[in-house]
C-alpha positions as CSV (number, residue, x, y, z in Angstrom):
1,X,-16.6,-27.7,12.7
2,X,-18.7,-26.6,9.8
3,X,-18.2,-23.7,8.1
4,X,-21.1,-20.8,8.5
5,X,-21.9,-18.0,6.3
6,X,-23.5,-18.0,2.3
7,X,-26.9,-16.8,2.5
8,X,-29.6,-18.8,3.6
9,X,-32.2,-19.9,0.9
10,X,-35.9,-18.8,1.0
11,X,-35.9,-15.2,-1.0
12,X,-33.6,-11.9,-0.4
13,X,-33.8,-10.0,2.9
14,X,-34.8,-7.2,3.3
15,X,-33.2,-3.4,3.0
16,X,-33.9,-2.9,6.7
17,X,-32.2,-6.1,7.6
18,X,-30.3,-7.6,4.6
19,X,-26.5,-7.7,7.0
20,X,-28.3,-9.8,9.7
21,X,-30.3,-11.9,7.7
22,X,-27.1,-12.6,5.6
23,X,-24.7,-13.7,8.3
24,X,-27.2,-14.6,10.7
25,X,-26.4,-12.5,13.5
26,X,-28.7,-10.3,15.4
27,X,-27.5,-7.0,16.0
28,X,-26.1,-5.3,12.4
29,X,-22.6,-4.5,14.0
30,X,-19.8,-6.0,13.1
31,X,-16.3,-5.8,15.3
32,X,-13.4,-4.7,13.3
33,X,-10.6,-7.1,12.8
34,X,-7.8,-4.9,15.2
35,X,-4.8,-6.9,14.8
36,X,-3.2,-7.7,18.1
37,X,-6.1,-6.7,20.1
38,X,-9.1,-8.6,19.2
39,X,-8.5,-12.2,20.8
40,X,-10.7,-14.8,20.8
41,X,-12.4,-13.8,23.8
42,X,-13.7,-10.1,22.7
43,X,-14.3,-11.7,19.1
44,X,-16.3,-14.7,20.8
45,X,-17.9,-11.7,23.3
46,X,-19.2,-9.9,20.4
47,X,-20.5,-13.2,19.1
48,X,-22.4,-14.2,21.9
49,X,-23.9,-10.9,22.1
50,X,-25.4,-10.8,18.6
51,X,-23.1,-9.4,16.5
52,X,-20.3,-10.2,14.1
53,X,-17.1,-11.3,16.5
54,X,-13.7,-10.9,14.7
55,X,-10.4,-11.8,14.9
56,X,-7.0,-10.4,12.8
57,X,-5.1,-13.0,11.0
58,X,-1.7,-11.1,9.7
59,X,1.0,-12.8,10.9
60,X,-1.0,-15.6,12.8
61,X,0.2,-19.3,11.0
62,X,-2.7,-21.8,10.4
63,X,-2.4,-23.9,13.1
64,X,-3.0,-20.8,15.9
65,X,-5.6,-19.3,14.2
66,X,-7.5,-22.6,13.5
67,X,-7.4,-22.4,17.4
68,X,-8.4,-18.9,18.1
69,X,-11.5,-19.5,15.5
70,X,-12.6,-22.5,17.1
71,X,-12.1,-20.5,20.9
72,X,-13.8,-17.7,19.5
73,X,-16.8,-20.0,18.0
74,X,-16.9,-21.6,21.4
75,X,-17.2,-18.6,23.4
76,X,-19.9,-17.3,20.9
77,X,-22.5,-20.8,21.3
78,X,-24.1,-22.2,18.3
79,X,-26.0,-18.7,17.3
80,X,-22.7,-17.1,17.0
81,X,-21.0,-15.4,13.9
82,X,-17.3,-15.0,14.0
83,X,-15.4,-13.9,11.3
84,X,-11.6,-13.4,10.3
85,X,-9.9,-10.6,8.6
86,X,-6.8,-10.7,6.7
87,X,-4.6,-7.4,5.5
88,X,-3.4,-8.3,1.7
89,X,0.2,-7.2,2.2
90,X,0.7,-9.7,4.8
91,X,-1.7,-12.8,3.3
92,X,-0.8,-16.5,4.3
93,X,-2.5,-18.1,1.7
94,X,-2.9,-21.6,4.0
95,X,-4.2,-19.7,7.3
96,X,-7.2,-18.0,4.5
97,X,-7.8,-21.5,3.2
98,X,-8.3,-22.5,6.4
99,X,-10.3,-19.7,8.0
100,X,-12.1,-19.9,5.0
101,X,-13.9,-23.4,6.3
102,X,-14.3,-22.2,9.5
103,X,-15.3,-18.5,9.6
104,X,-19.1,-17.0,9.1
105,X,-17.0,-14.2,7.0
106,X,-13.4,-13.7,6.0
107,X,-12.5,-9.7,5.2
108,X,-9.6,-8.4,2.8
109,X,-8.1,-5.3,3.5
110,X,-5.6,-3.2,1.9
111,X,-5.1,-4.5,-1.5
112,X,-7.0,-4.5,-4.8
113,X,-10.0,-6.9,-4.7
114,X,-9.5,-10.7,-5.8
115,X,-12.0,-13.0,-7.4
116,X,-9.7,-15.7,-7.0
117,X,-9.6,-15.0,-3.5
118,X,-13.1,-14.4,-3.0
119,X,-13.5,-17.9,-4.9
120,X,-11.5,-19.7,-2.2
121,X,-13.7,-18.5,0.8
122,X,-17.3,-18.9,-1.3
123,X,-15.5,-22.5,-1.9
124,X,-14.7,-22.6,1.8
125,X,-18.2,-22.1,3.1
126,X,-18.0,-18.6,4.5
127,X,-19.3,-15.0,3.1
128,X,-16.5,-12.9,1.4
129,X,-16.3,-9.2,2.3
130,X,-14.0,-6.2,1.0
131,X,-13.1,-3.1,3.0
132,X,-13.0,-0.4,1.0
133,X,-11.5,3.1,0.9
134,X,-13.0,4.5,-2.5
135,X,-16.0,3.9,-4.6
136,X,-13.6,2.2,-7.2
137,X,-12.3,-0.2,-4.6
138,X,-15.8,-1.1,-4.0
139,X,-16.7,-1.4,-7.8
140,X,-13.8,-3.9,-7.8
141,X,-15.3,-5.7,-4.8
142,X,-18.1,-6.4,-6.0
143,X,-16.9,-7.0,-9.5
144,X,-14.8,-9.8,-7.8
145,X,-18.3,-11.1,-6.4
146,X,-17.9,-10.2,-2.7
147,X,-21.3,-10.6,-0.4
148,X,-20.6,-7.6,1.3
149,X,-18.1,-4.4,1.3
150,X,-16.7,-2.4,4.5
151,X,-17.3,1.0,3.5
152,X,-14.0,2.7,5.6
153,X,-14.1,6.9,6.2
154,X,-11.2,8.8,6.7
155,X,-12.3,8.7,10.7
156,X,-11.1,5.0,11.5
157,X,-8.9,4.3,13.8
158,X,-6.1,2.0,12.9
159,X,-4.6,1.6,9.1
160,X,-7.0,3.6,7.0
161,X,-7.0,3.0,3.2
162,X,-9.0,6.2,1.8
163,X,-9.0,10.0,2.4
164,X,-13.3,10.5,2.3
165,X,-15.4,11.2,5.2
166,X,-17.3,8.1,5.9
167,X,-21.1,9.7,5.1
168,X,-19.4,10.9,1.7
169,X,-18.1,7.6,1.1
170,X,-21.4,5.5,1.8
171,X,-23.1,7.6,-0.4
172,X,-21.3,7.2,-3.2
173,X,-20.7,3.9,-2.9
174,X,-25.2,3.1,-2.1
175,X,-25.3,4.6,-5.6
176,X,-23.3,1.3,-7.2
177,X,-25.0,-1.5,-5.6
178,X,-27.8,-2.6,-3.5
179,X,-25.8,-5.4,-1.4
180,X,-25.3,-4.8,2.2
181,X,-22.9,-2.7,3.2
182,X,-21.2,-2.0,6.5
183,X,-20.3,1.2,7.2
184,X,-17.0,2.4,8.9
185,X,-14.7,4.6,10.6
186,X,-15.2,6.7,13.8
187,X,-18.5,5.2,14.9
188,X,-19.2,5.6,18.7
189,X,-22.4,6.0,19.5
190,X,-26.1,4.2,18.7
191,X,-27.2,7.2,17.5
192,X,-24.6,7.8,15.3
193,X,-25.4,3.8,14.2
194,X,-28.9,5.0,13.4
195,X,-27.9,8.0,10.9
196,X,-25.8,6.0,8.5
197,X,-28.1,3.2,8.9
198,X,-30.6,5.7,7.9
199,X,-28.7,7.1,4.9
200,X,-28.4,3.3,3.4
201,X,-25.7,1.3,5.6
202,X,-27.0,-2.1,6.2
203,X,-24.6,-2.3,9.6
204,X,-22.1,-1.1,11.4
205,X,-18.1,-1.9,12.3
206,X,-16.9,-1.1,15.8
207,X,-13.0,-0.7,17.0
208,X,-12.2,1.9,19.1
209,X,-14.6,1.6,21.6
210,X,-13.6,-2.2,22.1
211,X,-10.7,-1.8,23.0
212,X,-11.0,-0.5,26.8
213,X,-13.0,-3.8,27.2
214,X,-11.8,-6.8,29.5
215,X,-11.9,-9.0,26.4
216,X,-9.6,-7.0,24.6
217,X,-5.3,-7.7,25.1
218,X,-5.3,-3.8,25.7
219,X,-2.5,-2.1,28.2
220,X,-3.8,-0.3,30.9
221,X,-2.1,2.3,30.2
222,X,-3.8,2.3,26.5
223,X,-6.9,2.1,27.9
224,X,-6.4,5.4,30.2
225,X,-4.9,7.4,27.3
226,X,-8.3,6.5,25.1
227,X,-10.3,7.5,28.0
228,X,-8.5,11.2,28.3
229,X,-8.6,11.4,25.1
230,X,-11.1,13.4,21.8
231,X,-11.5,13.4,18.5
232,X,-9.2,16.3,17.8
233,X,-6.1,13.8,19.8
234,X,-5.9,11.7,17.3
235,X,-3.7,12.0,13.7
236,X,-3.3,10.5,10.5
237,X,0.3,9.6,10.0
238,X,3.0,7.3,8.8
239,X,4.7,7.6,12.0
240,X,4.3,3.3,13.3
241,X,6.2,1.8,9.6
242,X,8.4,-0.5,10.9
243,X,7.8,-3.7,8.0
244,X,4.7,-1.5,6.9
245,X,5.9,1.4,5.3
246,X,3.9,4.3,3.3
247,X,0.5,2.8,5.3
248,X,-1.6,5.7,6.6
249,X,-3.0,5.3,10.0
250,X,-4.8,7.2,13.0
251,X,-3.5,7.4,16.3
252,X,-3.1,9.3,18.9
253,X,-1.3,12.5,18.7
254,X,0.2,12.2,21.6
255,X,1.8,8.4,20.6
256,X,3.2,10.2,17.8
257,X,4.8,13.0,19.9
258,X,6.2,11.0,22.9
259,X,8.2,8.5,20.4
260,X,11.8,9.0,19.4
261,X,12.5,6.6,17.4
262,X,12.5,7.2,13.2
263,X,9.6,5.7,11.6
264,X,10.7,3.0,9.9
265,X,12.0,1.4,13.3
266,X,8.6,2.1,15.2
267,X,6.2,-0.9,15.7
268,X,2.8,-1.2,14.1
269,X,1.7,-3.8,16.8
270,X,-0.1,-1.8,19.9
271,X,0.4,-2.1,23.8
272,X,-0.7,-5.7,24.7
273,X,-1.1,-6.2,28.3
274,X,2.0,-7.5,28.9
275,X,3.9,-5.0,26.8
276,X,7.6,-4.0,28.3
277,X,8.5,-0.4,27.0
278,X,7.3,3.1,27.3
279,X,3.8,2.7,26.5
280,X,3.1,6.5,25.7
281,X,5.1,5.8,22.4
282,X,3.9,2.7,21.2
283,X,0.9,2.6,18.5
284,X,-1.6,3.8,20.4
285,X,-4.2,3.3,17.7
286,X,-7.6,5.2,17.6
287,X,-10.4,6.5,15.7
288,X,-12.5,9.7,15.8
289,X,-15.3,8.1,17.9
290,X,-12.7,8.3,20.7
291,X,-15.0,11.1,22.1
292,X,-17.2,8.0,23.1
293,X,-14.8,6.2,25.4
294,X,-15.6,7.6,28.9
295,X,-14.5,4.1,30.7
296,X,-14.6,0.4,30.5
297,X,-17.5,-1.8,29.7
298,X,-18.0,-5.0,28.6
299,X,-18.1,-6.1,24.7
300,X,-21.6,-7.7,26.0
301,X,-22.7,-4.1,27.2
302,X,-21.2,-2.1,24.4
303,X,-23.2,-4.4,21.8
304,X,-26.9,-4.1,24.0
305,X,-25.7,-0.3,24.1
306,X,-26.1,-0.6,20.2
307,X,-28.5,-2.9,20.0
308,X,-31.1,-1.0,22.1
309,X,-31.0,1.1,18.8
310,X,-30.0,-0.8,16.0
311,X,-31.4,-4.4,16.5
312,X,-34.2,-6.2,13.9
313,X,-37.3,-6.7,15.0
Protein backbone atom coordinates (compact mmCIF):
# COMPACT_ATOMS: atom_id res chain seq x y z
CA UNK A 1 0.00 0.00 0.00
CA UNK A 2 1.02 3.59 -0.46
CA UNK A 3 1.68 5.71 2.10
CA UNK A 4 -0.98 8.85 2.65
CA UNK A 5 -0.43 12.06 4.23
CA UNK A 6 2.06 15.30 3.16
CA UNK A 7 -0.10 18.05 2.02
CA UNK A 8 -1.61 18.03 -1.18
CA UNK A 9 -0.30 20.66 -3.73
CA UNK A 10 -2.47 23.61 -5.08
CA UNK A 11 -2.01 26.55 -2.24
CA UNK A 12 -2.49 26.49 1.71
CA UNK A 13 -5.88 25.69 3.19
CA UNK A 14 -7.59 27.60 4.88
CA UNK A 15 -7.83 28.60 8.83
CA UNK A 16 -11.36 27.22 8.94
CA UNK A 17 -10.24 23.97 7.49
CA UNK A 18 -6.38 23.76 7.32
CA UNK A 19 -6.52 19.87 9.71
CA UNK A 20 -8.87 18.39 6.96
CA UNK A 21 -7.59 19.72 4.05
CA UNK A 22 -4.05 18.57 5.32
CA UNK A 23 -4.80 14.87 6.04
CA UNK A 24 -7.65 14.61 3.92
CA UNK A 25 -10.23 13.62 6.11
CA UNK A 26 -13.56 15.11 6.60
CA UNK A 27 -14.60 15.72 9.94
CA UNK A 28 -11.54 17.78 11.97
CA UNK A 29 -11.47 15.05 14.81
CA UNK A 30 -8.89 12.98 15.34
CA UNK A 31 -9.08 9.63 17.64
CA UNK A 32 -6.53 9.50 20.27
CA UNK A 33 -3.94 6.80 20.03
CA UNK A 34 -5.37 4.73 23.55
CA UNK A 35 -2.91 1.97 23.83
CA UNK A 36 -4.60 -1.30 24.30
CA UNK A 37 -7.89 -0.09 23.38
CA UNK A 38 -7.95 1.32 19.97
CA UNK A 39 -7.86 -1.80 17.56
CA UNK A 40 -8.02 -1.71 14.16
CA UNK A 41 -11.66 -1.87 14.06
CA UNK A 42 -12.52 1.49 16.11
CA UNK A 43 -9.31 3.12 14.34
CA UNK A 44 -10.73 1.92 10.83
CA UNK A 45 -14.49 3.02 12.27
CA UNK A 46 -13.36 6.39 12.82
CA UNK A 47 -11.78 6.31 9.44
CA UNK A 48 -14.64 5.41 7.55
CA UNK A 49 -16.64 7.89 9.30
CA UNK A 50 -14.53 10.94 8.33
CA UNK A 51 -12.14 11.38 10.79
CA UNK A 52 -8.60 10.59 11.75
CA UNK A 53 -8.64 6.59 12.90
CA UNK A 54 -5.70 5.69 15.21
CA UNK A 55 -4.02 3.02 16.52
CA UNK A 56 -1.18 2.75 19.56
CA UNK A 57 2.00 1.26 18.63
CA UNK A 58 4.12 0.81 22.13
CA UNK A 59 4.97 -2.50 22.57
CA UNK A 60 3.39 -3.76 19.13
CA UNK A 61 6.59 -5.36 16.87
CA UNK A 62 6.49 -4.52 13.08
CA UNK A 63 5.08 -7.30 11.73
CA UNK A 64 1.53 -6.93 13.88
CA UNK A 65 1.22 -3.60 13.47
CA UNK A 66 1.96 -3.67 9.67
CA UNK A 67 -1.24 -5.86 10.02
CA UNK A 68 -3.39 -3.75 12.21
CA UNK A 69 -2.53 -0.58 9.77
CA UNK A 70 -3.40 -2.39 6.77
CA UNK A 71 -6.87 -3.88 8.82
CA UNK A 72 -7.52 -0.54 9.88
CA UNK A 73 -6.92 1.08 6.22
CA UNK A 74 -9.24 -1.73 5.02
CA UNK A 75 -12.03 -1.06 7.28
CA UNK A 76 -11.71 2.73 6.62
CA UNK A 77 -12.09 2.35 2.22
CA UNK A 78 -9.91 4.39 0.08
CA UNK A 79 -11.15 7.95 1.61
CA UNK A 80 -9.92 6.90 4.92
CA UNK A 81 -7.02 8.44 7.16
CA UNK A 82 -5.53 6.28 9.76
CA UNK A 83 -2.81 7.16 11.62
CA UNK A 84 -0.36 5.55 14.33
CA UNK A 85 0.92 6.86 17.53
CA UNK A 86 4.01 5.98 19.20
CA UNK A 87 4.97 6.91 23.20
CA UNK A 88 8.90 7.90 23.08
CA UNK A 89 9.86 5.89 26.17
CA UNK A 90 8.84 2.77 24.56
CA UNK A 91 9.89 3.60 20.53
CA UNK A 92 10.68 0.51 18.27
CA UNK A 93 12.52 2.30 15.86
CA UNK A 94 11.66 -0.59 12.89
CA UNK A 95 7.68 -0.67 13.78
CA UNK A 96 8.00 3.68 13.15
CA UNK A 97 9.91 3.04 9.95
CA UNK A 98 7.36 1.01 8.97
CA UNK A 99 4.17 2.84 10.05
CA UNK A 100 5.87 5.55 8.67
CA UNK A 101 5.07 4.15 4.84
CA UNK A 102 1.90 3.24 5.69
CA UNK A 103 0.13 5.74 8.02
CA UNK A 104 -1.70 9.19 6.87
CA UNK A 105 0.07 10.51 10.31
CA UNK A 106 2.45 9.03 12.81
CA UNK A 107 2.18 10.96 16.53
CA UNK A 108 5.12 11.16 19.18
CA UNK A 109 4.26 11.48 22.65
CA UNK A 110 6.12 11.83 25.75
CA UNK A 111 9.54 12.78 24.90
CA UNK A 112 11.34 15.88 23.63
CA UNK A 113 10.62 16.45 19.89
CA UNK A 114 13.03 14.82 17.15
CA UNK A 115 13.84 16.20 13.75
CA UNK A 116 15.52 13.09 13.06
CA UNK A 117 12.39 11.37 13.76
CA UNK A 118 10.14 13.58 12.19
CA UNK A 119 12.71 13.15 9.02
CA UNK A 120 11.97 9.42 8.91
CA UNK A 121 8.13 9.75 8.67
CA UNK A 122 8.23 12.98 6.08
CA UNK A 123 10.84 10.32 4.31
CA UNK A 124 8.21 7.66 4.85
CA UNK A 125 5.25 9.42 3.15
CA UNK A 126 3.10 10.26 6.09
CA UNK A 127 2.42 13.73 8.17
CA UNK A 128 4.51 14.06 11.36
CA UNK A 129 2.59 15.34 14.50
CA UNK A 130 3.85 16.16 18.29
CA UNK A 131 1.60 16.08 21.31
CA UNK A 132 2.40 18.46 23.46
CA UNK A 133 2.09 19.41 27.11
CA UNK A 134 3.63 22.99 27.22
CA UNK A 135 4.17 25.84 24.86
CA UNK A 136 7.99 24.98 24.82
CA UNK A 137 7.21 21.42 23.82
CA UNK A 138 5.40 22.82 21.00
CA UNK A 139 8.23 25.37 20.09
CA UNK A 140 10.37 22.20 19.85
CA UNK A 141 7.72 20.56 17.64
CA UNK A 142 7.62 22.68 15.31
CA UNK A 143 11.27 23.53 15.42
CA UNK A 144 11.81 19.78 14.55
CA UNK A 145 9.38 20.63 11.47
CA UNK A 146 6.28 18.65 12.54
CA UNK A 147 2.94 19.26 10.25
CA UNK A 148 0.89 19.49 13.10
CA UNK A 149 1.03 19.52 17.19
CA UNK A 150 -1.59 17.82 19.77
CA UNK A 151 -2.12 20.50 22.01
CA UNK A 152 -2.88 18.06 25.48
CA UNK A 153 -4.79 19.98 28.77
CA UNK A 154 -4.42 18.90 32.05
CA UNK A 155 -8.22 17.18 31.39
CA UNK A 156 -7.12 14.09 29.28
CA UNK A 157 -7.69 10.97 30.10
CA UNK A 158 -4.83 8.53 29.96
CA UNK A 159 -0.91 9.51 30.46
CA UNK A 160 -0.97 13.29 30.51
CA UNK A 161 2.35 15.18 29.90
CA UNK A 162 1.52 18.91 31.17
CA UNK A 163 -0.27 20.49 34.18
CA UNK A 164 -2.34 23.59 31.99
CA UNK A 165 -5.99 23.57 31.36
CA UNK A 166 -6.37 22.79 27.74
CA UNK A 167 -8.11 26.57 26.66
CA UNK A 168 -4.91 28.02 28.50
CA UNK A 169 -2.73 25.81 26.64
CA UNK A 170 -4.12 26.42 23.02
CA UNK A 171 -3.90 29.88 23.57
CA UNK A 172 -0.59 30.11 24.22
CA UNK A 173 0.51 27.86 22.05
CA UNK A 174 -1.97 29.84 18.65
CA UNK A 175 0.34 32.68 19.64
CA UNK A 176 3.66 30.63 18.24
CA UNK A 177 2.48 29.34 14.98
CA UNK A 178 -0.19 29.37 12.47
CA UNK A 179 -0.05 25.37 11.58
CA UNK A 180 -2.94 23.36 12.47
CA UNK A 181 -3.35 22.33 15.72
CA UNK A 182 -5.45 19.72 17.37
CA UNK A 183 -6.61 20.40 20.48
CA UNK A 184 -6.93 17.98 23.53
CA UNK A 185 -7.92 16.67 26.75
CA UNK A 186 -11.40 16.26 28.22
CA UNK A 187 -13.35 16.90 25.04
CA UNK A 188 -16.98 15.45 25.06
CA UNK A 189 -19.27 17.18 23.46
CA UNK A 190 -19.80 19.06 19.77
CA UNK A 191 -20.31 21.93 21.42
CA UNK A 192 -17.52 21.90 23.44
CA UNK A 193 -15.62 20.97 19.70
CA UNK A 194 -17.06 24.31 18.50
CA UNK A 195 -15.52 26.64 21.36
CA UNK A 196 -11.94 25.67 21.01
CA UNK A 197 -12.45 25.46 17.40
CA UNK A 198 -13.56 28.89 17.76
CA UNK A 199 -10.71 30.12 20.01
CA UNK A 200 -8.03 28.82 17.09
CA UNK A 201 -7.91 24.85 17.26
CA UNK A 202 -8.00 23.56 13.76
CA UNK A 203 -9.57 19.97 15.17
CA UNK A 204 -10.16 17.93 17.72
CA UNK A 205 -8.75 14.48 19.59
CA UNK A 206 -11.32 12.15 21.09
CA UNK A 207 -10.58 9.19 23.75
CA UNK A 208 -12.84 8.77 26.37
CA UNK A 209 -15.90 8.70 24.79
CA UNK A 210 -14.60 5.87 22.40
CA UNK A 211 -14.06 3.73 24.52
CA UNK A 212 -17.70 2.39 25.55
CA UNK A 213 -17.94 1.74 21.74
CA UNK A 214 -18.28 -1.88 20.11
CA UNK A 215 -15.09 -1.16 18.21
CA UNK A 216 -13.22 -0.58 21.17
CA UNK A 217 -11.33 -3.97 23.24
CA UNK A 218 -13.05 -2.27 26.35
CA UNK A 219 -14.34 -4.69 29.50
CA UNK A 220 -17.80 -4.47 30.19
CA UNK A 221 -17.25 -3.73 33.32
CA UNK A 222 -14.97 -0.55 32.12
CA UNK A 223 -17.62 0.49 30.11
CA UNK A 224 -20.23 0.58 33.15
CA UNK A 225 -17.84 2.30 35.57
CA UNK A 226 -17.37 5.23 32.68
CA UNK A 227 -20.99 5.35 32.32
CA UNK A 228 -21.63 5.98 36.37
CA UNK A 229 -19.05 7.97 36.37
CA UNK A 230 -18.26 12.46 36.34
CA UNK A 231 -15.74 14.61 35.92
CA UNK A 232 -15.00 15.14 39.62
CA UNK A 233 -14.36 10.65 39.56
CA UNK A 234 -11.55 10.93 37.96
CA UNK A 235 -7.67 11.68 39.41
CA UNK A 236 -4.37 12.49 38.31
CA UNK A 237 -1.95 10.07 39.78
CA UNK A 238 1.09 7.87 39.57
CA UNK A 239 -0.87 5.06 40.94
CA UNK A 240 -0.68 2.29 37.38
CA UNK A 241 3.71 2.54 37.21
CA UNK A 242 4.49 -0.83 36.71
CA UNK A 243 7.55 -0.46 33.76
CA UNK A 244 6.31 3.26 33.58
CA UNK A 245 7.24 4.90 36.50
CA UNK A 246 7.01 8.87 37.57
CA UNK A 247 4.17 9.10 34.36
CA UNK A 248 1.23 11.17 35.40
CA UNK A 249 -2.10 9.94 34.42
CA UNK A 250 -5.97 10.32 34.86
CA UNK A 251 -8.15 7.74 35.99
CA UNK A 252 -10.79 6.94 37.80
CA UNK A 253 -10.78 7.52 41.41
CA UNK A 254 -12.31 4.74 42.22
CA UNK A 255 -9.50 2.36 40.14
CA UNK A 256 -7.11 4.01 42.35
CA UNK A 257 -8.96 3.24 45.58
CA UNK A 258 -10.18 -0.38 44.97
CA UNK A 259 -6.37 -1.55 44.19
CA UNK A 260 -4.03 -2.99 46.67
CA UNK A 261 -1.29 -3.50 45.12
CA UNK A 262 1.95 -0.81 45.47
CA UNK A 263 2.45 1.14 42.44
CA UNK A 264 5.16 0.06 40.94
CA UNK A 265 3.55 -3.57 40.53
CA UNK A 266 0.17 -2.13 39.08
CA UNK A 267 -0.37 -2.47 35.28
CA UNK A 268 -0.57 0.46 32.91
CA UNK A 269 -2.46 -1.66 30.32
CA UNK A 270 -6.47 -1.28 30.87
CA UNK A 271 -9.37 -4.02 31.12
CA UNK A 272 -9.49 -5.66 27.58
CA UNK A 273 -12.45 -7.68 27.11
CA UNK A 274 -11.03 -10.73 27.96
CA UNK A 275 -9.23 -9.40 31.01
CA UNK A 276 -9.05 -12.18 34.13
CA UNK A 277 -8.71 -10.03 37.52
CA UNK A 278 -10.66 -7.63 39.57
CA UNK A 279 -11.55 -5.19 37.08
CA UNK A 280 -12.40 -2.36 39.64
CA UNK A 281 -8.56 -2.07 40.11
CA UNK A 282 -7.13 -2.19 36.95
CA UNK A 283 -6.33 1.17 34.96
CA UNK A 284 -9.44 2.32 34.48
CA UNK A 285 -8.35 5.27 32.36
CA UNK A 286 -10.48 8.40 31.83
CA UNK A 287 -10.68 12.01 31.03
CA UNK A 288 -12.74 14.87 32.28
CA UNK A 289 -15.32 14.62 29.45
CA UNK A 290 -16.46 11.53 31.26
CA UNK A 291 -19.53 13.63 32.16
CA UNK A 292 -20.47 12.83 28.39
CA UNK A 293 -20.55 9.03 28.47
CA UNK A 294 -24.29 8.30 29.27
CA UNK A 295 -24.12 4.73 27.18
CA UNK A 296 -22.74 3.04 24.20
CA UNK A 297 -22.76 4.20 20.65
CA UNK A 298 -21.07 3.47 17.73
CA UNK A 299 -17.57 5.21 16.65
CA UNK A 300 -19.76 5.88 13.29
CA UNK A 301 -22.46 7.74 15.59
CA UNK A 302 -20.06 9.37 17.96
CA UNK A 303 -18.19 10.97 14.83
CA UNK A 304 -21.76 12.22 12.88
CA UNK A 305 -22.55 13.44 16.63
CA UNK A 306 -19.44 15.72 15.98
CA UNK A 307 -19.67 16.20 12.68
CA UNK A 308 -23.28 17.62 12.74
CA UNK A 309 -21.18 20.47 14.34
CA UNK A 310 -17.79 20.57 13.31
CA UNK A 311 -17.70 19.28 9.58
CA UNK A 312 -16.32 21.58 6.42
CA UNK A 313 -18.49 22.64 4.17
Amino acid sequence: MTPVGRPRAGGRPTPSNRFTDLVGCRVPLQLAAMGGVSTAALAGAVAAAGGLGMLAAAMIPADELTRRIDGARAIGGPDGRVGVGFLMPFLDREAFEVAATRAAVIECFYGAPNADLVGVVHAGGALAAWQVGSVDEARAALDADCDLVVVQGVEAGGHVHGSRPLDELLAGVRAETDRPLVAAGGIGTPRRAADLLEAGADAVRIGTRFLVTPEADVHPDYATALVDAGADDTVVTETFSLGWPDAPHRVLRSSVAASELPPAQRLPLPPGRNFVGDVAAAALYAGRSVDAVTGPATAAEIVAEFASVLAAD
